[in-house]
C-alpha angles and dihedrals in degrees: 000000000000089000086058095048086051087053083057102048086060100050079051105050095046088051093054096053071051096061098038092053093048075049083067099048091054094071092044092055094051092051084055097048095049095047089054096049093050089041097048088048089041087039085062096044105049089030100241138113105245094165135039149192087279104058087040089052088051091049090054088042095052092055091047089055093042088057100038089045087045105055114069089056091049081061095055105052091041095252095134120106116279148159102251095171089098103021099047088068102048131101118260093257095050084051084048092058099040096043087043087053093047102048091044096048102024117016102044093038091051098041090048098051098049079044091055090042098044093055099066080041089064101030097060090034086059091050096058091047080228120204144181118304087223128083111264099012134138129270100259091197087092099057103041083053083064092056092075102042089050079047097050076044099058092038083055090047099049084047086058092048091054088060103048082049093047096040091048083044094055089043086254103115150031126280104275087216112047104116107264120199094218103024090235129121129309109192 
């Protein structure tokens, strides 16, 4: 089993860089977003355009790579949506086995087949070096190349979360869902 968690560990390592870079981003998003509000209100009263489609369009591409590079470490650390009334209460076991069934009927098939969808959508949409319907926007191919790979990341993620469950299941790991400082590994 230790060959697997180091697998994991892996996964793990490379989401987090993920995250950290999608961290970044944040702020970069923010900045644009602040610079198109005050430049749109600036833009009025001087009577000038001081923003355009482009720097609007970064701002909206940022936040999707912020949420596609995100997401598999959100996974990771338990930060997705979920109903916590039933499963707050349960013993860490309990949480193993429900977390291990999820992500193997629910999590990884749907991950695989918008993985296996996304992949044609960026593909043609590289090939016809699409870009933004408005004037002066920005080519839209680029970004929709990122959706697969978050998507590969996420399969990967959810991969890496079958084996903590399985390995804390056989008395082979540590509890998946004890708090970590870092959300990094525990075995």
């Amino acid at each position: 089993m230790k060959p697997w968690l180091r697998l994991a560990d892996i996964i793990d390592a490379c989401n987090r860089r993920l995250a950290y870079f999608a961290a970044g981003l944040t702020l970069l998003m923010v900045l644009f977003g602040a610079y198109n509000a005050v430049a749109r209100y600036l833009g009025k009263f001087l009577g000038a355009a001081l923003t355009s489609n482009a720097l609007v369009e970064a701002q909206w591409y940022l936040f999707s790579l912020v949420f596609l590079l995100a997401a598999p470490w959100a996974l990771r650390v338990g930060a997705h949506v979920q109903v916590d009334v039933l499963y707050g209460g349960l013993k860490p076991r309990k949480k193993a086995w429900i977390d291990l069934l999820g992500t193997l009927f629910l999590v990884l098939p749907f991950v695989a087949l918008s993985l296996y969808t996304c992949v044609e959508f960026a593909h043609l949409s590289f090939l016809a070096r699409e870009e933004s319907n408005d004037p002066g926007g920005l080519a839209r191919w680029p970004l929709k190349a990122v959706v697969p790979l978050a998507f590969a990341a996420l399969l990967l993620q959810g991969l890496a979360q079958v084996i903590r469950q399985v390995a804390f299941l056989l008395g082979l790991g540590a509890d998946p869902h004890a708090p970590q400082l870092d959300g990094g590994s525990q075995h």
